[in-house]
N, C-alpha and C positions, 0 to 999 in steps of 0.2 A: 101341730107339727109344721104344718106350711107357712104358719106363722113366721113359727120361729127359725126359720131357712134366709127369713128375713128382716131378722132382727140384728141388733146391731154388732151381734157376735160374729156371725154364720153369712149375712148379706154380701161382704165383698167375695169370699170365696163362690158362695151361689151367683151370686152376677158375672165371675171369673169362668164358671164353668157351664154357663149361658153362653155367653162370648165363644167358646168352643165347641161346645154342643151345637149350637145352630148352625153354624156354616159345616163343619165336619164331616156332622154325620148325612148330610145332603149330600156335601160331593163323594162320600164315601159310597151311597145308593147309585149317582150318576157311574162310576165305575164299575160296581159289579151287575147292575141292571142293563144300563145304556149300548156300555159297550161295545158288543157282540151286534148290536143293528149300527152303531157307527161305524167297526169294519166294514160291515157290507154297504156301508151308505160310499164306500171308501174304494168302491167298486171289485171288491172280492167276491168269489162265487160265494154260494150258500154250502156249500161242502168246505172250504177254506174258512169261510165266517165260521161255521162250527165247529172244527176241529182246533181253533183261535181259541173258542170259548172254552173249549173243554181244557185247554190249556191254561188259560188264564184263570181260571175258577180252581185249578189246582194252589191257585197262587193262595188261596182262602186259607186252609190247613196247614200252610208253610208260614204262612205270616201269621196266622197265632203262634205255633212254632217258636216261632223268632220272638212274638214277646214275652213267652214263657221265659228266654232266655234273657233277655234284658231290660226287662220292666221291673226289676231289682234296683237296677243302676242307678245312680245320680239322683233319688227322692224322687223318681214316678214324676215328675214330671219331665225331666230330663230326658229319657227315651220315649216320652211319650211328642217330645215335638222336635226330636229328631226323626222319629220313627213319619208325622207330621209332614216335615220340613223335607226327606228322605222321596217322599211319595208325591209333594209339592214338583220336587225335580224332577219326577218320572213322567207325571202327567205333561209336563213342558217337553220331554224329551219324545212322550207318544205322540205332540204331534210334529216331531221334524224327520221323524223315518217313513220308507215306503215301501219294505219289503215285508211280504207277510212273516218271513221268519224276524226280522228283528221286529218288525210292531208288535208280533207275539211274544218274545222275550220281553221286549219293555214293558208290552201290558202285564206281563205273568210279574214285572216289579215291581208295578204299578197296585196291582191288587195285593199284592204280598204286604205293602208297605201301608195302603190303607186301613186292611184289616188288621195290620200290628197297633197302630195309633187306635184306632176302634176297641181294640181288645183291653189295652191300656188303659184308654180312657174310662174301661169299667169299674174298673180298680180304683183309678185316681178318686173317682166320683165319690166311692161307696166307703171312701178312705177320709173322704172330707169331714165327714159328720159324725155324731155320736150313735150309739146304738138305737139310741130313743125315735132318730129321725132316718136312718140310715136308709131302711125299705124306701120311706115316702121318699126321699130325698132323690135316689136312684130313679124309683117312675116317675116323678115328677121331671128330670132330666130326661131320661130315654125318651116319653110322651114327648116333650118339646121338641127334640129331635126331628122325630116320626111326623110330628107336625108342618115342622120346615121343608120335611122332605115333603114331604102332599105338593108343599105350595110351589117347592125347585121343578118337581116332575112336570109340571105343564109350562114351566119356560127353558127346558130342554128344548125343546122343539123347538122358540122360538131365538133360543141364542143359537142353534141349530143353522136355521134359514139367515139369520144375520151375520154371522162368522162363523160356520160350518166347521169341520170336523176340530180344526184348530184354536176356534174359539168354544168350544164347548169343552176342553182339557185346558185351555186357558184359566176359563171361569173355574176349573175344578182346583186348578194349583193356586190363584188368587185364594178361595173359599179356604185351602189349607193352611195357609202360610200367614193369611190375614187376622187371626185370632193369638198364635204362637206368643209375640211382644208380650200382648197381656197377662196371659199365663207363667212365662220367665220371669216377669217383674211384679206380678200379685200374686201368681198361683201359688197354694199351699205346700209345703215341702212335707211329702206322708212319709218319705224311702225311712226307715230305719227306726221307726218311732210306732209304740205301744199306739192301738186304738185311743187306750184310756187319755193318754196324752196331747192325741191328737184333738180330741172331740171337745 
């Protein structure tokens, strides 16, 4: 089955969904982990940093939410790099505010908009392949993910100390917006089409 992810049928769509999965699902962990200690790096109490977080973590269940609602649209990929591209602007926008009320809204959009593209992207993945391949297909993508995120989590820190609060929502909007192209111009169109057909 790993094989054939990579054979001459299935290889651009797997490589399409490499492309996205790797950077993605990193900056999507830097959002909902990071966070809540970048507030406070941002010199907010720890009573204001939590009450931020409990905020922003509501964003989680709303932006599934939202892609319950529009990850029908446009062939699944279509809301999934709006939804992408959506969260790319928020992370830019979290860092030019300085009020804990608006950097809490932004953030609560910020994570709403990541976890839509995240939740999307499940679909999209498990939409790519046949039944035959479909399970591997899915771990084989999440694992890679989980992978990238290992290696992003220890230079948090160090784009941290290099370009601080702003260059760390930087690198998360780059991370989002940098894969999109490929997916618009290769990625598979799954919206409205039989498994059978797809695969």
């Amino acid at each position: 089955t790993l094989l054939g992810m990579f054979s001459g049928r299935y290889i651009k769509r797997t490589l399409v969904l490499c492309s996205y999965i790797w950077l993605t699902v990193p900056a999507g962990f830097v959002v909902t982990v990071w966070t809540p200690m970048m507030i406070n790096k941002k010199g907010f109490s720890m009573d204001d940093t939590l009450t931020a977080a409990f905020i922003l973590m509501v964003g989680v269940p709303f932006g599934c939410y939202i892609a319950s609602l529009i990850s029908d649209m446009g062939g699944r990929k279509i809301p999934l790099c709006a939804a992408a591209a959506s969260a790319a602007v928020f992370a830019y926008l979290f860092t030019q505010v300085e009020g804990l009320i608006m950097l809490t809204f932004i953030g609560f959009c910020l994570t709403a908009s990541v976890m839509c593209q995240g939740f999307i992207s499940f679909s999209y993945i498990a939409e790519s392949y046949p039944t035959r391949m479909r399970n591997t297909a899915v771990g084989l993508h999440n694992g890679m993910g989980r992978f990238a995120t290992s290696f992003m989590q220890k230079q948090v820190p160090v784009i941290f100390a290099a370009g601080g609060f702003a260059g760390v929502y930087d690198t998360v909007a780059l991370m989002l917006l940098a894969p999109l192209a490929i997916v618009l111009i290769f990625g598979l169109k799954t919206g409205g089409r039989s498994l059978e057909d797809i695969g």
